[in-house]
N, CA and C atoms as a LAMMPS dump frame, in Angstrom:
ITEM: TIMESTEP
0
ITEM: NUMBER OF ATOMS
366
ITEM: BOX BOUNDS ff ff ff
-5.0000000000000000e+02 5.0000000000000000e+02
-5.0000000000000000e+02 5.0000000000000000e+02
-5.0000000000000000e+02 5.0000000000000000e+02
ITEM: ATOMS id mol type element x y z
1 1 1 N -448.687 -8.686 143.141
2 1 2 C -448.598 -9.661 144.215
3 1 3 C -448.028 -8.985 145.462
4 2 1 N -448.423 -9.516 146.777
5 2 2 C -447.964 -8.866 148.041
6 2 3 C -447.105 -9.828 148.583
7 3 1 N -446.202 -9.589 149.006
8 3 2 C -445.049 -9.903 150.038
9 3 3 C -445.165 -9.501 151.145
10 4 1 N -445.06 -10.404 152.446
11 4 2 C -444.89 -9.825 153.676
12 4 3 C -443.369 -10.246 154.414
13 5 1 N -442.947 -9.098 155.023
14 5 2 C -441.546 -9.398 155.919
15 5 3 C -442.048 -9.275 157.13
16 6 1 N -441.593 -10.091 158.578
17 6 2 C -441.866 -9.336 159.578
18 6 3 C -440.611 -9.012 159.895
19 7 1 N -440.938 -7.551 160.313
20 7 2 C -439.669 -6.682 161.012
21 7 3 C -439.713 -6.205 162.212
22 8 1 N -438.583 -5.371 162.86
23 8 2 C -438.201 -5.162 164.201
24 8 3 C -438.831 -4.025 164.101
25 9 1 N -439.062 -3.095 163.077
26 9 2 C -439.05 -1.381 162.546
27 9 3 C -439.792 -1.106 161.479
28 10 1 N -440.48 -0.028 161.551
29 10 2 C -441.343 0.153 160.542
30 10 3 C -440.712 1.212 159.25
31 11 1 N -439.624 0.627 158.895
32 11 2 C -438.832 0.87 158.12
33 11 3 C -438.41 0.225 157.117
34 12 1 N -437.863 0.138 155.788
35 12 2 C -437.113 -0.447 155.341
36 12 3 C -435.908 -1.311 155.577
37 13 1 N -435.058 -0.34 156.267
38 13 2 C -433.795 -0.5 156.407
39 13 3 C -433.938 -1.561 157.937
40 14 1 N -435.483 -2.162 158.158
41 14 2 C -435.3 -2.83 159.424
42 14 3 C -434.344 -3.797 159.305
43 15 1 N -434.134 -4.918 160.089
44 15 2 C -433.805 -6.245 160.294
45 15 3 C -435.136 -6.844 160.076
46 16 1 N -435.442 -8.02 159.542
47 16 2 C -436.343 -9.123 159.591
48 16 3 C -436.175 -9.568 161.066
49 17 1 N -437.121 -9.55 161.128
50 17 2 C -437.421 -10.509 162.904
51 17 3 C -437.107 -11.456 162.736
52 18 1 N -436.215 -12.145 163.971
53 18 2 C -435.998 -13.863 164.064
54 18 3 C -437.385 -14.258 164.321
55 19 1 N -438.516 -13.945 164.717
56 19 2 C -439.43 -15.042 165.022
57 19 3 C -440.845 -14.639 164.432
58 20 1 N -441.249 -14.509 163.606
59 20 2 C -442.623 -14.305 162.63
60 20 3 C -443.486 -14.162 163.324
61 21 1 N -444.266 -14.806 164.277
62 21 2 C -445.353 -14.64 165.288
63 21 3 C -444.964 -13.837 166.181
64 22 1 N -444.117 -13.766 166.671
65 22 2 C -443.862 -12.052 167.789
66 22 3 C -443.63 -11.104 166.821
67 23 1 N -443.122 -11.087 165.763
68 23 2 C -442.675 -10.044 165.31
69 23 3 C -443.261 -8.26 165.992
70 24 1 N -443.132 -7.251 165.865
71 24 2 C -443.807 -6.283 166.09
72 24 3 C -444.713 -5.691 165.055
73 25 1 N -443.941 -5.672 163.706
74 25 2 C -444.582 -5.159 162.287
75 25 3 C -444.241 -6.526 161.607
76 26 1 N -445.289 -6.01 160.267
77 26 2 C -445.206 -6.562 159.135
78 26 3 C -445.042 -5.88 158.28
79 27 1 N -443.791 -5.711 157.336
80 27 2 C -444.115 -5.208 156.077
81 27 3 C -444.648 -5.955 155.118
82 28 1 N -445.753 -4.888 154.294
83 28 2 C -446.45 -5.657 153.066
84 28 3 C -445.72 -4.405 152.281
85 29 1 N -445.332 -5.14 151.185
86 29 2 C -445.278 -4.846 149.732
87 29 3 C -445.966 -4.922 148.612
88 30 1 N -446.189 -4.39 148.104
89 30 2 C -446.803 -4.714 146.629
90 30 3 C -446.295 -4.708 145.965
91 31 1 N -445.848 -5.662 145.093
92 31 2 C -444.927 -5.692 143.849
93 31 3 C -445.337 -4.722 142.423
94 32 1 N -446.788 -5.082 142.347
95 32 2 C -447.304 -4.206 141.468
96 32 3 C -447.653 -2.094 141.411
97 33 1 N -447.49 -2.465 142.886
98 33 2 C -447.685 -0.462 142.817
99 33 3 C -446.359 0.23 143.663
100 34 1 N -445.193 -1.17 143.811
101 34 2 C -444.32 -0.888 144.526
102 34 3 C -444.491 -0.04 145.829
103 35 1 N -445.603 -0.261 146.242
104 35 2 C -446.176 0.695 147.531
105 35 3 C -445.249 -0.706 148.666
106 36 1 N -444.969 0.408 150.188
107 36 2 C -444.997 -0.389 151.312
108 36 3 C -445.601 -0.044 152.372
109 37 1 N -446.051 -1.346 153.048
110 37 2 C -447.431 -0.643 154.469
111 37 3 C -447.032 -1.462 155.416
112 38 1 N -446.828 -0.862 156.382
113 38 2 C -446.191 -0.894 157.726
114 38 3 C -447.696 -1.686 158.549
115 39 1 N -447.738 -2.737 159.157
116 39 2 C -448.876 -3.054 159.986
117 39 3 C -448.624 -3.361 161.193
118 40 1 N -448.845 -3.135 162.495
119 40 2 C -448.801 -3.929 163.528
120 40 3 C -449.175 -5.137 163.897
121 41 1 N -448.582 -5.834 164.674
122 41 2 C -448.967 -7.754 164.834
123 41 3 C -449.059 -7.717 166.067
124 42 1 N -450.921 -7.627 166.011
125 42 2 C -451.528 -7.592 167.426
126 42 3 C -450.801 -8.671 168.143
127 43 1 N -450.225 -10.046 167.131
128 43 2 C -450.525 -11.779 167.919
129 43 3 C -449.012 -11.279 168.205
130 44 1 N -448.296 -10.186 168.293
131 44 2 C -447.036 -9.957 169.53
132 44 3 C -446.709 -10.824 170.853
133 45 1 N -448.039 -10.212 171.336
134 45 2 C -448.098 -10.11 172.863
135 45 3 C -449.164 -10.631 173.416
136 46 1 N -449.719 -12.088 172.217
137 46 2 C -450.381 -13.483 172.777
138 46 3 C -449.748 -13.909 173.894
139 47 1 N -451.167 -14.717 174.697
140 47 2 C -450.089 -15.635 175.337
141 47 3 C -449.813 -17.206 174.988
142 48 1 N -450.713 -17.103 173.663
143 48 2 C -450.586 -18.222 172.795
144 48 3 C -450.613 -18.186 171.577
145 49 1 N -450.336 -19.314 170.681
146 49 2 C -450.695 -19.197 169.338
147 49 3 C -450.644 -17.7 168.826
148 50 1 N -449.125 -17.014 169.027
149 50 2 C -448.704 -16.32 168.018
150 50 3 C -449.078 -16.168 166.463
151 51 1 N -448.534 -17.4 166.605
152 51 2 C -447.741 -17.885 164.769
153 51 3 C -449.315 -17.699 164.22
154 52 1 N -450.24 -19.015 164.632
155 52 2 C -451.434 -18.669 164.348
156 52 3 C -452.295 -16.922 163.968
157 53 1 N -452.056 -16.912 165.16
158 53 2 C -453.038 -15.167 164.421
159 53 3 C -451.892 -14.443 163.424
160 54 1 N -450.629 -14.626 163.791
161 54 2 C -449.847 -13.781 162.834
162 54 3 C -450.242 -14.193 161.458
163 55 1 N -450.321 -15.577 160.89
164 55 2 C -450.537 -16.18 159.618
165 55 3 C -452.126 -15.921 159.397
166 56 1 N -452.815 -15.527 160.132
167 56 2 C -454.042 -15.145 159.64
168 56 3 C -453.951 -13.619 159.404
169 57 1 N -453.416 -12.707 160.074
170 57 2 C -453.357 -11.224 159.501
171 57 3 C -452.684 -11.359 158.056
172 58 1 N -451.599 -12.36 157.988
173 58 2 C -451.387 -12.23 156.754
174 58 3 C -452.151 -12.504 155.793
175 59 1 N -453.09 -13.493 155.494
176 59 2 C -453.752 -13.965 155.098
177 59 3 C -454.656 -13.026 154.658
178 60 1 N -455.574 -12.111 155.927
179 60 2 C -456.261 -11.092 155.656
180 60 3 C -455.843 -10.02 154.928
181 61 1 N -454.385 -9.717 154.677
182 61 2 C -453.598 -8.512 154.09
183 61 3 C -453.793 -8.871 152.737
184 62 1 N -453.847 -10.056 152.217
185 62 2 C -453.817 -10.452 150.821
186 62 3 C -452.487 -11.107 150.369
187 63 1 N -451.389 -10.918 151.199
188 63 2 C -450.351 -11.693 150.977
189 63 3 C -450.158 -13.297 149.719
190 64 1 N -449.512 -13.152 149.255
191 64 2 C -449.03 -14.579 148.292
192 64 3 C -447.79 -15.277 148.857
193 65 1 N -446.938 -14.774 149.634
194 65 2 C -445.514 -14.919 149.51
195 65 3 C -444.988 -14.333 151.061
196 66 1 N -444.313 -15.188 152.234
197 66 2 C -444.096 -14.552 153.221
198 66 3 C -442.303 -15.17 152.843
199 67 1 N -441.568 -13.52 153.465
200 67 2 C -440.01 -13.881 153.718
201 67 3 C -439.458 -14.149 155.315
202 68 1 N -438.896 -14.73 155.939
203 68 2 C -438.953 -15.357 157.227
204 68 3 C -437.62 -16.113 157.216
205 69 1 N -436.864 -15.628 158.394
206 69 2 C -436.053 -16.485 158.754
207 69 3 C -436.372 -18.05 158.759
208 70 1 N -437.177 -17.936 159.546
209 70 2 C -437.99 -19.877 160.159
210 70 3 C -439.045 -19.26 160.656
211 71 1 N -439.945 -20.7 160.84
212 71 2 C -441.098 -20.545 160.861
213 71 3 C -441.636 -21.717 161.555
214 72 1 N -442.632 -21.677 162.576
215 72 2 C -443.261 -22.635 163.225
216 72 3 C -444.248 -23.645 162.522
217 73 1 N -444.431 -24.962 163.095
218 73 2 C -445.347 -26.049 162.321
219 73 3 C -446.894 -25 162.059
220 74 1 N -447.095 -25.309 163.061
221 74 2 C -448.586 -24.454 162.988
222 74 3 C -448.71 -23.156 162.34
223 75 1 N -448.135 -21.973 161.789
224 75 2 C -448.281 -20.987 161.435
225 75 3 C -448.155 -21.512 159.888
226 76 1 N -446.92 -22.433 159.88
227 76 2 C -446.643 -22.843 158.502
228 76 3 C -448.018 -23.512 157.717
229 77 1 N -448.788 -24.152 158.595
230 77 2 C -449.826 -25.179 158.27
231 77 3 C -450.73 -24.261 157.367
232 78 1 N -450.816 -23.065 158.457
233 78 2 C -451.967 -22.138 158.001
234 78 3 C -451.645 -21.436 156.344
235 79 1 N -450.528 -20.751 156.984
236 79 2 C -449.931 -20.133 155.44
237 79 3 C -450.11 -21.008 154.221
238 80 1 N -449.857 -22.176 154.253
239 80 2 C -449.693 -23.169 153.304
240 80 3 C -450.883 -23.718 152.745
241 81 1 N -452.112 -23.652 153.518
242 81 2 C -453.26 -24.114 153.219
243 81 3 C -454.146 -22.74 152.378
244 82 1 N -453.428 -21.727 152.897
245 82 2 C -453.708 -20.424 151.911
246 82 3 C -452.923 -20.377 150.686
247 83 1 N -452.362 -21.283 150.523
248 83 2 C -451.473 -21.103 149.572
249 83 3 C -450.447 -20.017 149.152
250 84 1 N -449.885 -19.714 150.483
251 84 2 C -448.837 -18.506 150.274
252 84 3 C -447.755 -19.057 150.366
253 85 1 N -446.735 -18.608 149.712
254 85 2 C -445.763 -19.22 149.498
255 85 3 C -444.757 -18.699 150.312
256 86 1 N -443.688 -19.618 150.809
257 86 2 C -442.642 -19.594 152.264
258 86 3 C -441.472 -19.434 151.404
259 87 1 N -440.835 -18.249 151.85
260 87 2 C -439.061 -18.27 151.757
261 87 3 C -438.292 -17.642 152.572
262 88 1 N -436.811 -18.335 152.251
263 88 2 C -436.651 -17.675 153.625
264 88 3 C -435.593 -16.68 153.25
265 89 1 N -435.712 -15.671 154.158
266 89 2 C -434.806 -14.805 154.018
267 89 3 C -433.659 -14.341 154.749
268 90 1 N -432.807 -13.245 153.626
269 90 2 C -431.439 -13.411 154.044
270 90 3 C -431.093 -12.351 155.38
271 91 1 N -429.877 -12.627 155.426
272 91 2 C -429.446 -11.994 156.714
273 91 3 C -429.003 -10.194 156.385
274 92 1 N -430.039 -9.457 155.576
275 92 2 C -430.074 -8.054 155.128
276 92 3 C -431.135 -7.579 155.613
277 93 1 N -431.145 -6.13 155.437
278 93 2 C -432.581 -5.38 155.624
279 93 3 C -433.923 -5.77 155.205
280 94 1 N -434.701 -5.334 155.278
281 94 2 C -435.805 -5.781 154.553
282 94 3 C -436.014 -5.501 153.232
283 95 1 N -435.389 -3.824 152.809
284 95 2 C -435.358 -3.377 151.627
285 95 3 C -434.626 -4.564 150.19
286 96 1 N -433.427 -5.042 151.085
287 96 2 C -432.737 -6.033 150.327
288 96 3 C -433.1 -7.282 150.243
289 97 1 N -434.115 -7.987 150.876
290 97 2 C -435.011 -9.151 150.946
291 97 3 C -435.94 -8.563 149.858
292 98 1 N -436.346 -7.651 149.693
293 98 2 C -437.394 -7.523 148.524
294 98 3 C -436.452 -7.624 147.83
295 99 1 N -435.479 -7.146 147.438
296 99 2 C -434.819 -7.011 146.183
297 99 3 C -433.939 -8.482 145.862
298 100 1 N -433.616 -8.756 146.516
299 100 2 C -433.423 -10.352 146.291
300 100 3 C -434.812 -11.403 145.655
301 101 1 N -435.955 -10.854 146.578
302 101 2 C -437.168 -11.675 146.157
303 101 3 C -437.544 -11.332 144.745
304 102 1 N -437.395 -10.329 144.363
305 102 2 C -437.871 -9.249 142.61
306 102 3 C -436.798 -10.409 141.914
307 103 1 N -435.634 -10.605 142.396
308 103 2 C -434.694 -11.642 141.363
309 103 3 C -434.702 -12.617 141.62
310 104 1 N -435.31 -13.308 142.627
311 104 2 C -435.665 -14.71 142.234
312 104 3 C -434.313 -15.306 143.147
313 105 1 N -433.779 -14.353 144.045
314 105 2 C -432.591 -15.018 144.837
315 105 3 C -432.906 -15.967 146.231
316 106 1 N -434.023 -15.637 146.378
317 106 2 C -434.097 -16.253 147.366
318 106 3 C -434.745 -17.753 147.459
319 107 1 N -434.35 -18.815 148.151
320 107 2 C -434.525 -20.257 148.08
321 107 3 C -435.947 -20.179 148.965
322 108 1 N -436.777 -20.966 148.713
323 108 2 C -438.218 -21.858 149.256
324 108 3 C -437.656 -22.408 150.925
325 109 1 N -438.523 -21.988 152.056
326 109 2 C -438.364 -22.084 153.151
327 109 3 C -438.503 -23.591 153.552
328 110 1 N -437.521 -24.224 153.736
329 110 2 C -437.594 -25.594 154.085
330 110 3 C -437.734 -26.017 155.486
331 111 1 N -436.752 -24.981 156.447
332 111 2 C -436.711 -25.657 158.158
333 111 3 C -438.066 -24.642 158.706
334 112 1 N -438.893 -25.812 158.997
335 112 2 C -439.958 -25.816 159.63
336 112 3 C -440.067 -26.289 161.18
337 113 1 N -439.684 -25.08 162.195
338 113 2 C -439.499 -25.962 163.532
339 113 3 C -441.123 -26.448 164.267
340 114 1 N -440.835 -27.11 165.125
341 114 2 C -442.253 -27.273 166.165
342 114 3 C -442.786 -26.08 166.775
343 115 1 N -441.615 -25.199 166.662
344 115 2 C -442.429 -23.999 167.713
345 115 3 C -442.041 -23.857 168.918
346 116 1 N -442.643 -22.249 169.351
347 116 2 C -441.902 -22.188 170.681
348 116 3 C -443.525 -21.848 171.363
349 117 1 N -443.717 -22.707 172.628
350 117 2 C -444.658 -22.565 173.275
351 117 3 C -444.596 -22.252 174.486
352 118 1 N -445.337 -21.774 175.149
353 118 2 C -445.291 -20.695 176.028
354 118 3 C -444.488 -20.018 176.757
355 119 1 N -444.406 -19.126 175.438
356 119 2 C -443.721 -17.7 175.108
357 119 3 C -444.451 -16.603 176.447
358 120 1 N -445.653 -17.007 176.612
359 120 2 C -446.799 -15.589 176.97
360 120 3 C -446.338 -16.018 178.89
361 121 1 N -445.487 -16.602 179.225
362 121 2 C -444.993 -16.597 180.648
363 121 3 C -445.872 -17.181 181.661
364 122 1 N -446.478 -18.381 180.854
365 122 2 C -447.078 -19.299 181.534
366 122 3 C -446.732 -20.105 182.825
């Protein structure tokens, strides 16, 4: 199964991004080959509907499972209708969000905001 974090750094040791649709990267994981792949998130530097294209790259990555501080209505809609599953994650690296997620520490993403709209300096 794949996990995605979005991060600040294409690192482990990043921070999780406060905001999923800007993020800069995504880490994907694979639980099964313990591999990690660093992707860029074109929907950065939208001047709309972030969240949207971000939840569709995930989607396209193969993702099951996104870790996320919070998360917007609309990105959430999408993820959810793919059936990937939302949690949220803690205030550690990314390395330690996987490792929390492998044990089952982490709780099901409940605060779902409206979103932040125009971000792109409308």
């Amino acid at each position: 199964m794949k996990i995605v974090i979005p991060v600040d750094e294409k690192t482990l040791d990043s921070g999780v991004c406060a905001s999923f649709g800007r993020a800069p990267y995504f880490l994907i994981y694979d639980m099964e080959t313990k591999e990690n792949n660093f992707i860029d998130n074109p929907a950065a530097k939208s001047t709309g509907g972030a969240g949207i294209k971000a939840a569709q790259l995930i989607i396209d990555n193969g993702a099951k499972a996104l870790l996320t501080p919070r998360l917007g209505q609309n990105a959430a809609e999408v993820l959810e209708a793919a059936e990937i599953k939302l949690y949220k994650s803690i205030d550690a690296p990314a390395g330690k969000n996987i490792e929390a997620f492998v044990a089952g520490e982490l709780p099901v993403l409940k605060e779902i905001h409206a979103g932040f709209h125009r971000h792109g300096g409308r």
